[in-house]
Structures are given as structure tokens and as C-alpha cells.
DSSP file (Angstrom, degrees, kcal/mol; ACC not computed):
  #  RESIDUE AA STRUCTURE BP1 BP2  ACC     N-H-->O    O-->H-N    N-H-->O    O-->H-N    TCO  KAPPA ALPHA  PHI   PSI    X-CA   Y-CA   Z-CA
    1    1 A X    >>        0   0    0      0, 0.0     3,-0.9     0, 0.0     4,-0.5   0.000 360.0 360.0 360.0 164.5   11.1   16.9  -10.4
    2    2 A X  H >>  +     0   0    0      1,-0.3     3,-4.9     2,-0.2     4,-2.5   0.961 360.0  52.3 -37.6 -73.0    7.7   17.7   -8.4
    3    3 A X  H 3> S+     0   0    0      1,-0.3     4,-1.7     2,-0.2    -1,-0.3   0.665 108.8  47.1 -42.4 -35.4    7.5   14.5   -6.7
    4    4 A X  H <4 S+     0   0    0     -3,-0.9     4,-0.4     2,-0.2    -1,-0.3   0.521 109.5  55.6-109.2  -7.6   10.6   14.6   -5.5
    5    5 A X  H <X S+     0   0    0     -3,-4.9     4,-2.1    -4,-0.5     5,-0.2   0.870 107.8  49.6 -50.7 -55.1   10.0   18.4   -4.3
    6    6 A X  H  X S+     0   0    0     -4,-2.5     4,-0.7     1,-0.3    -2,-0.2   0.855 105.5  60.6 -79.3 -32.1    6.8   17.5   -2.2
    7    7 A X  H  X S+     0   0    0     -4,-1.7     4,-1.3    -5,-0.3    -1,-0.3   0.851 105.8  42.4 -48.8 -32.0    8.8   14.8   -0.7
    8    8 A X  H  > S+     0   0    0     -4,-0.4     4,-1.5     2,-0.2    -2,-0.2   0.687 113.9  54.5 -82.5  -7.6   11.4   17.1    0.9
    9    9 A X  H  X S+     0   0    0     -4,-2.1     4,-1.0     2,-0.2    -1,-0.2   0.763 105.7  49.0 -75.2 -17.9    8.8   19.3    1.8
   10   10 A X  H  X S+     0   0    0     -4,-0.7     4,-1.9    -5,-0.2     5,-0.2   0.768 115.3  50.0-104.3 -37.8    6.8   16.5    3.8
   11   11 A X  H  X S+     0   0    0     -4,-1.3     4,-0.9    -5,-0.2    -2,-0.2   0.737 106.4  48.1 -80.4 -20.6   10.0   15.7    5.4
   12   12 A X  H  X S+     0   0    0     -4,-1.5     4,-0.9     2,-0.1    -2,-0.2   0.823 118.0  50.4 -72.2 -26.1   11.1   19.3    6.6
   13   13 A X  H  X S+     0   0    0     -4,-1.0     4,-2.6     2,-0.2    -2,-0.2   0.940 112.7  39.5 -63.1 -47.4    7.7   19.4    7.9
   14   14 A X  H  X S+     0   0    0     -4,-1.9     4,-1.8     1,-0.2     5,-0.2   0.921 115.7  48.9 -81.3 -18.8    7.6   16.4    9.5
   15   15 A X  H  < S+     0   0    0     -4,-0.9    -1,-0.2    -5,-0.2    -2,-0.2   0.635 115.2  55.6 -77.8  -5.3   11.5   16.8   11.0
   16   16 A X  H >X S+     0   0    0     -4,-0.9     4,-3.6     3,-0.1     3,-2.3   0.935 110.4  41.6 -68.8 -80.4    9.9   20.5   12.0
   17   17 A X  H 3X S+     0   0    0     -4,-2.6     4,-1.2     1,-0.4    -2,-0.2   0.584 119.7  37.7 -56.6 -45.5    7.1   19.1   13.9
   18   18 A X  H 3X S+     0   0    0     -4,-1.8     4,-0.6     2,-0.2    -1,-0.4   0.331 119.8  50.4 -88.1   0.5    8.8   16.0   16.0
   19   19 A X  H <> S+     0   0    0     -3,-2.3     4,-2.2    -5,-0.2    -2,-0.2   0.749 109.2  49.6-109.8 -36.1   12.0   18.1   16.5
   20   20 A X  H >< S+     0   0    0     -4,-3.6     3,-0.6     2,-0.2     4,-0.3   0.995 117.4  53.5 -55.6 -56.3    9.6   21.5   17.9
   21   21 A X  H >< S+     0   0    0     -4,-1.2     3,-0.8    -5,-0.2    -1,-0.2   0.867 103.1  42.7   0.2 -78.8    8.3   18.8   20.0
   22   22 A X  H 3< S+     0   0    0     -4,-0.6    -1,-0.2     1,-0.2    74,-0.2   0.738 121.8  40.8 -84.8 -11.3   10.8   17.2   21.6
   23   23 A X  T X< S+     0   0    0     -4,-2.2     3,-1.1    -3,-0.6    -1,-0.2   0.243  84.5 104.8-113.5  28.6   12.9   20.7   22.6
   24   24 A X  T <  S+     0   0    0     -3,-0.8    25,-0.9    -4,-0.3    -1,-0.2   0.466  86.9  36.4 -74.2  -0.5    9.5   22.5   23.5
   25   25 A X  T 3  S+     0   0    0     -3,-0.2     2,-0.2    23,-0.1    -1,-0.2   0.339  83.3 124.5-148.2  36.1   10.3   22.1   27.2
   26   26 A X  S <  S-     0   0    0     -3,-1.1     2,-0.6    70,-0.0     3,-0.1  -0.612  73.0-120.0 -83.6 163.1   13.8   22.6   27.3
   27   27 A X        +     0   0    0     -2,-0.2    -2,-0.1     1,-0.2    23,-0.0  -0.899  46.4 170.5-111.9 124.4   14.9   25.4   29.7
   28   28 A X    >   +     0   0    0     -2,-0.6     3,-1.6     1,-0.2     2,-0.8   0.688  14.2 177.3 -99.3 -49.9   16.6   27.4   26.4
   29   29 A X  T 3   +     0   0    0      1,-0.3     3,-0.4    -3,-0.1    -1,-0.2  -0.704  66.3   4.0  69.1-118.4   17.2   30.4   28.5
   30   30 A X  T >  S+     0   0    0     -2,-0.8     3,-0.7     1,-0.2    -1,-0.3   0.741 133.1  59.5 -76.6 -32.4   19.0   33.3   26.8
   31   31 A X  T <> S+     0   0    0     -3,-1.6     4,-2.6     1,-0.2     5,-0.3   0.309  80.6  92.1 -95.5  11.5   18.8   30.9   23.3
   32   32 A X  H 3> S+     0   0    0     -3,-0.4     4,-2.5     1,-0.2     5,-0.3   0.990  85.3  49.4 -74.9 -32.0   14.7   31.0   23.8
   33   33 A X  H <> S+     0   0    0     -3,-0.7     4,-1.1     1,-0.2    -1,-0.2   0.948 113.9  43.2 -52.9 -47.8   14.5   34.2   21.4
   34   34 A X  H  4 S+     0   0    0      1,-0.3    -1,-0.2     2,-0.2    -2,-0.2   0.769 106.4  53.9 -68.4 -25.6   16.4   32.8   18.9
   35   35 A X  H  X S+     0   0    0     -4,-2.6     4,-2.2     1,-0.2    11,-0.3   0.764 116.1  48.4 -63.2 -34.8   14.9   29.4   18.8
   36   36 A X  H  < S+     0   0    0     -4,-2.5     2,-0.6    -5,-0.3    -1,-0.2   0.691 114.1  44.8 -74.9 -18.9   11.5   31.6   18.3
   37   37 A X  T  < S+     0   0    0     -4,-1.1     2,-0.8    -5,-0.3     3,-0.0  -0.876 125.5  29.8-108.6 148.4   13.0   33.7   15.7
   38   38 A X  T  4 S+     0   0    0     -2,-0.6     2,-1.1     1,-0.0    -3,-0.2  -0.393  98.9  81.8 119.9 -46.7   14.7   30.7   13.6
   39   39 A X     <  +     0   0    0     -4,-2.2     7,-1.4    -2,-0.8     2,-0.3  -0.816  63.4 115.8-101.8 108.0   12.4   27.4   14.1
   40   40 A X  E     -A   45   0A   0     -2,-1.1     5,-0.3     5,-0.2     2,-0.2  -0.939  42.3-165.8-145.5-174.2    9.6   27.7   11.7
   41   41 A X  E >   -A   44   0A   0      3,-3.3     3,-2.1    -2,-0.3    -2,-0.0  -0.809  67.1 -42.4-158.0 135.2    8.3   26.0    8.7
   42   42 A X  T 3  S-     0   0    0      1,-0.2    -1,-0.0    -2,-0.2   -29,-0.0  -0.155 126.6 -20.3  24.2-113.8    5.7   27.6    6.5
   43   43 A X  T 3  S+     0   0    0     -3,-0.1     2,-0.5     2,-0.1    -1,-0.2   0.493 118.6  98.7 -85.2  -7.0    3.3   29.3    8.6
   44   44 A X  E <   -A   41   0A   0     -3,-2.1    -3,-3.3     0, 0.0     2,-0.2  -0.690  54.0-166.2 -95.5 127.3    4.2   27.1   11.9
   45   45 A X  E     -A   40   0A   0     -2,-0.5     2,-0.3    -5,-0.3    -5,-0.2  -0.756  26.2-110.9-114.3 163.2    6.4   28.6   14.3
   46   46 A X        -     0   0    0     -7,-1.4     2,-0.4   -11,-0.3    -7,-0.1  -0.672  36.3-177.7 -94.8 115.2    8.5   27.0   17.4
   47   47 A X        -     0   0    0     -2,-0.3     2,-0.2   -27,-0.0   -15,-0.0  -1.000  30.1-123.2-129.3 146.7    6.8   28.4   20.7
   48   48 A X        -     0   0    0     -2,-0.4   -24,-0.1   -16,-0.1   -23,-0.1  -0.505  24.2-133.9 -85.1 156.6    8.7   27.2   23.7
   49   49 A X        -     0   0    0    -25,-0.9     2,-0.5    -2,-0.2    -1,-0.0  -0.181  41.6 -78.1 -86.0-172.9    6.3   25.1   26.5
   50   50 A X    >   -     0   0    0      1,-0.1     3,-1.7    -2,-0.0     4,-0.5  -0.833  45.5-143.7 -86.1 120.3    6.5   25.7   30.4
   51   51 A X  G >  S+     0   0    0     -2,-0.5     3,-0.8     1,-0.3    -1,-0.1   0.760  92.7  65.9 -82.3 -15.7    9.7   23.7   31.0
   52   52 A X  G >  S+     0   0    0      1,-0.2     3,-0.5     2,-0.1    -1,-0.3   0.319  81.0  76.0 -77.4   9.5    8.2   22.5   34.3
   53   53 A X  G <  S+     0   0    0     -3,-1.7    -1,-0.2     1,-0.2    -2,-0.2   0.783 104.4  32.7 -93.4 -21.4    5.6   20.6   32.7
   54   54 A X  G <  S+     0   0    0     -3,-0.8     2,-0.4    -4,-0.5    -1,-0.2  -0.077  82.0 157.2-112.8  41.3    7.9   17.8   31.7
   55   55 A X    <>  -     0   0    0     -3,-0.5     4,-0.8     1,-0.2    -3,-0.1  -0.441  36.1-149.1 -75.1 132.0   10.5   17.9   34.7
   56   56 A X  T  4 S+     0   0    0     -2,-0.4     3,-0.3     1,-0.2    -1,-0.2   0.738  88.4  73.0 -69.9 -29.7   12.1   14.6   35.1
   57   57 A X  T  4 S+     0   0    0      1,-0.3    -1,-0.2     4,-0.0    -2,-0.1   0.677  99.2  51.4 -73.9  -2.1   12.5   14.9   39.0
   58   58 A X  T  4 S+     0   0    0     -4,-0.1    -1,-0.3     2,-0.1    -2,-0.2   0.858  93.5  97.3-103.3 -23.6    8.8   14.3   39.1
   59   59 A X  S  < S-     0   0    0     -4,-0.8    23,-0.0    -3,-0.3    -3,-0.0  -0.479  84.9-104.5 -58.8 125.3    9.2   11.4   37.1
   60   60 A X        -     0   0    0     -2,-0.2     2,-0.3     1,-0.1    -1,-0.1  -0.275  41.6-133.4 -51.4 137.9    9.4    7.4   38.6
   61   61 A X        -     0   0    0     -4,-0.1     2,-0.3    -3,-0.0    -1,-0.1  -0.601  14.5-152.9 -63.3 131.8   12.8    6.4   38.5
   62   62 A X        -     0   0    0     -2,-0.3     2,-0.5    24,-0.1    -1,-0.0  -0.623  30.2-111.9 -97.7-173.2   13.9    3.2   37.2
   63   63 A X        -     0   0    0     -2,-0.3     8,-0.1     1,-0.2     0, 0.0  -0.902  25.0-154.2 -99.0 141.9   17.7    1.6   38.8
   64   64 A X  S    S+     0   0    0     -2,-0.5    -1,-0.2     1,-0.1     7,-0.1   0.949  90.1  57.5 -68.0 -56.3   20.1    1.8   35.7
   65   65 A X  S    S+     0   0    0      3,-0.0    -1,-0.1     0, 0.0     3,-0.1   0.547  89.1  89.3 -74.1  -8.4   22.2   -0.9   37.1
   66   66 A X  S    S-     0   0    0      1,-0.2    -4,-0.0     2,-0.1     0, 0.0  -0.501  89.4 -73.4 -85.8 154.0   19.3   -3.7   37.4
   67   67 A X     >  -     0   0    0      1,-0.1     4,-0.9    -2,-0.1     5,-0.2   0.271  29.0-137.6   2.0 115.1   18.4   -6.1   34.6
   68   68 A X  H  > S+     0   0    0      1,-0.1     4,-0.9     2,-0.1    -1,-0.1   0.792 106.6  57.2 -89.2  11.4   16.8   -5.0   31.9
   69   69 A X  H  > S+     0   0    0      2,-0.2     4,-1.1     3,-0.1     5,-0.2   0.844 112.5  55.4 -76.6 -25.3   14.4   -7.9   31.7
   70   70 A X  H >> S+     0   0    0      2,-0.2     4,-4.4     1,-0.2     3,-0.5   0.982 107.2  37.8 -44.8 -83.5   13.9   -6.6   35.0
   71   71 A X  H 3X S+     0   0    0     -4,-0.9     4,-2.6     1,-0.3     5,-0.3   0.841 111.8  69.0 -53.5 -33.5   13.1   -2.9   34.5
   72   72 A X  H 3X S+     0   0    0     -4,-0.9     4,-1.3     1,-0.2    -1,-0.3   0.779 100.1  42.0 -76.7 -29.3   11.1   -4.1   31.4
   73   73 A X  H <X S+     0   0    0     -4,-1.1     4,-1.8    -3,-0.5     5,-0.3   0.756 114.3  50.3 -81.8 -30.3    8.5   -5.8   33.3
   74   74 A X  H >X S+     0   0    0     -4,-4.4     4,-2.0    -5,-0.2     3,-1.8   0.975 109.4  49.5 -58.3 -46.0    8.2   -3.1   35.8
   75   75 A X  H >< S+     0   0    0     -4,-2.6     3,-0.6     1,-0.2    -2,-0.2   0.937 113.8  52.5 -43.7 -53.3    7.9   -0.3   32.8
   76   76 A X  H 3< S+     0   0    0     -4,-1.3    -1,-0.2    -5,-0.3    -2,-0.1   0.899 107.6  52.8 -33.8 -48.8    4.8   -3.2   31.2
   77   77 A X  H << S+     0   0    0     -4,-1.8    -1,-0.3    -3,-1.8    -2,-0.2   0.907  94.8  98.9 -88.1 -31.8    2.9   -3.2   34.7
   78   78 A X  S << S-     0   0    0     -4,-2.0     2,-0.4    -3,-0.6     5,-0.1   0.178  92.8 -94.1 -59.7 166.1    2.8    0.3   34.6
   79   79 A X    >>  -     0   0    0      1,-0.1     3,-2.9     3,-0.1     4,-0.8  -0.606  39.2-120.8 -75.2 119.2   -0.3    2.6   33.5
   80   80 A X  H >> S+     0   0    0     -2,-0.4     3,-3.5     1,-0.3     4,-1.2   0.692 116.2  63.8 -42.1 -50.6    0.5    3.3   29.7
   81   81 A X  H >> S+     0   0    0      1,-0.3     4,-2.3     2,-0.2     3,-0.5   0.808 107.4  44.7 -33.3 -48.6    0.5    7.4   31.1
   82   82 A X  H <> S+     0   0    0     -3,-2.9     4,-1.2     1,-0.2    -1,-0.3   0.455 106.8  55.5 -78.7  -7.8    3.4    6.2   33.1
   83   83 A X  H <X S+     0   0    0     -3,-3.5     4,-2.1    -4,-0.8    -1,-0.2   0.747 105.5  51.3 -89.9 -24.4    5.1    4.4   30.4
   84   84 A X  H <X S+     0   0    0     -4,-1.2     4,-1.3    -3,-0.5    -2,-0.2   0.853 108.4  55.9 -96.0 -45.8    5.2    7.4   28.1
   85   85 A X  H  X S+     0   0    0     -4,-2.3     4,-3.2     2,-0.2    -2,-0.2   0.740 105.8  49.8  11.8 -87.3    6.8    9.4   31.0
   86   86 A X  H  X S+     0   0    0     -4,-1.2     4,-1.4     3,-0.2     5,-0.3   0.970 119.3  35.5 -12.9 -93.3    9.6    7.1   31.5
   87   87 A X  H >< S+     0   0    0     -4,-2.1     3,-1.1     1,-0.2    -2,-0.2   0.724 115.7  50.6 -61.1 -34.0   10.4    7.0   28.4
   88   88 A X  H >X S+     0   0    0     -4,-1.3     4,-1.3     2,-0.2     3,-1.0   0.784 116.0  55.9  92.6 -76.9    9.6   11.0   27.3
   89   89 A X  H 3< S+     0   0    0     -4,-3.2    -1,-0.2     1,-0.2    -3,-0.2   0.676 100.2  49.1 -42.4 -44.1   11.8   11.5   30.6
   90   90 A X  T << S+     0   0    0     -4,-1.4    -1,-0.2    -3,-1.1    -2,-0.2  -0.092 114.0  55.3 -90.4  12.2   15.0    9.6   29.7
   91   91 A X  T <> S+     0   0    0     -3,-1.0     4,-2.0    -5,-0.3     5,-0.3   0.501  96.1  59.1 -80.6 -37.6   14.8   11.5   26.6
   92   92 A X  H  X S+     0   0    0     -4,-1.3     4,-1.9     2,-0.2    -2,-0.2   0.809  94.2  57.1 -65.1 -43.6   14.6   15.0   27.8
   93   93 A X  H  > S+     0   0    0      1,-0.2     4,-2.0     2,-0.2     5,-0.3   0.805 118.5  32.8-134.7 -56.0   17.9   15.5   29.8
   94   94 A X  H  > S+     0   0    0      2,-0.2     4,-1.7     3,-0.1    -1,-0.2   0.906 115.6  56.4 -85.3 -18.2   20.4   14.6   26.8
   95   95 A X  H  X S+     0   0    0     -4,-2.0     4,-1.9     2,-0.1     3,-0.5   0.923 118.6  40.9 -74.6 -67.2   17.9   16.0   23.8
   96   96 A X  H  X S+     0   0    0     -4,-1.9     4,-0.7    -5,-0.3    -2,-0.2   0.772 114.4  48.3 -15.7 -57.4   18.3   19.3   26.0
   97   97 A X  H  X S+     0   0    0     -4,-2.0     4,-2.1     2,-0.2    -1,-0.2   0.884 109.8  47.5 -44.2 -70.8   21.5   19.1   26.7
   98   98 A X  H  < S+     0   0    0     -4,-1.7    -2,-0.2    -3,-0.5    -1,-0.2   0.868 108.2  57.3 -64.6 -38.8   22.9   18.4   23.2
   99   99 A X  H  < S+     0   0    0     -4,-1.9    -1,-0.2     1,-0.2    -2,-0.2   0.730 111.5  44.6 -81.9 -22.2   20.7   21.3   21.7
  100  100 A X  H  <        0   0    0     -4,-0.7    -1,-0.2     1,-0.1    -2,-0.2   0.756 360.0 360.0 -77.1 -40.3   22.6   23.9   24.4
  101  101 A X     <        0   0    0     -4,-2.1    -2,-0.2    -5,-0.1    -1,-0.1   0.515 360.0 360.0 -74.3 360.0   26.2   22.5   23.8
């Protein structure tokens, strides 16, 4: 029925939009054409970002092996910018990753 069209449409849109997102600054390589020729949704196309703009080696580190009530109060004291980073960061390296393999 309709209703149940325009719900899978409002969910390929929105699984378009957070998934162009999160591999816009993966380093693609050879795959960058195809990801441009392939990820779209209506009129919205997939353009890849500067992959150096989210490089993780520029990011603060936390230690894996400490607490995590530990590392959870540093991540709090930090400036919200810094918080989104973090996490942002420890996202990037395996969403990349997985999309290559």
C-alpha cells in the first residue's frame, strides 16, 4: 500500500544519507569512481570528502587497556568538539576498512 511505500522510501533515504556520511572520507582509491557512479538516491549523489580531513592520527588517543570508567570521565571533561572526534575517530578505521574488504 502507499504508506508502506513512503516508509521504505524515508528509510533508503535516510540509510543513503548516514551511510554517504560515514564513508565520505574514506581513502576509496581505485573504488572512488564507482562509489560516485553507484551511491545515489533520487537526485542526491555520493561525492567523496578530502580523506585528510578526518585523519585519526590527528586525533587524541585514549589507552584501550585502562578502565572504562576511566576513559569515560576523560572523554566527559573534554570540549564536546573533542568528544565527537573520539568517537567519529574510533569509527572510521573499521567502517573503512569493512567497505574495502
Amino acid at each position: 500500500d502507499k504508506l508502506t511505500v513512503m516508509k521504505m522510501e524515508m528509510q533508503h533515504k535516510y540509510m543513503f544519507e548516514i551511510s554517504s556520511q560515514m564513508i565520505r572520507f574514506c581513502p576509496l582509491g581505485k573504488y572512488t569512481d564507482e562509489g560516485t557512479r553507484f551511491m545515489m538516491h533520487g537526485d542526491s549523489q555520493w561525492t567523496p570528502g578530502n580523506e585528510d580531513h578526518c585523519n585519526v592520527e590527528d586525533m587524541q588517543n585514549m589507552n584501550k587497556n585502562q578502565d572504562p570508567a576511566v576513559v569515560a570521565q576523560q572523554v566527559a571533561n573534554l570540549p564536546k568538539e573533542k568528544q565527537l572526534e573520539l568517537f567519529f575517530g574510533g569509527l572510521k578505521d573499521p567502517v573503512c576498512a569493512g567497505l574495502i574488504e
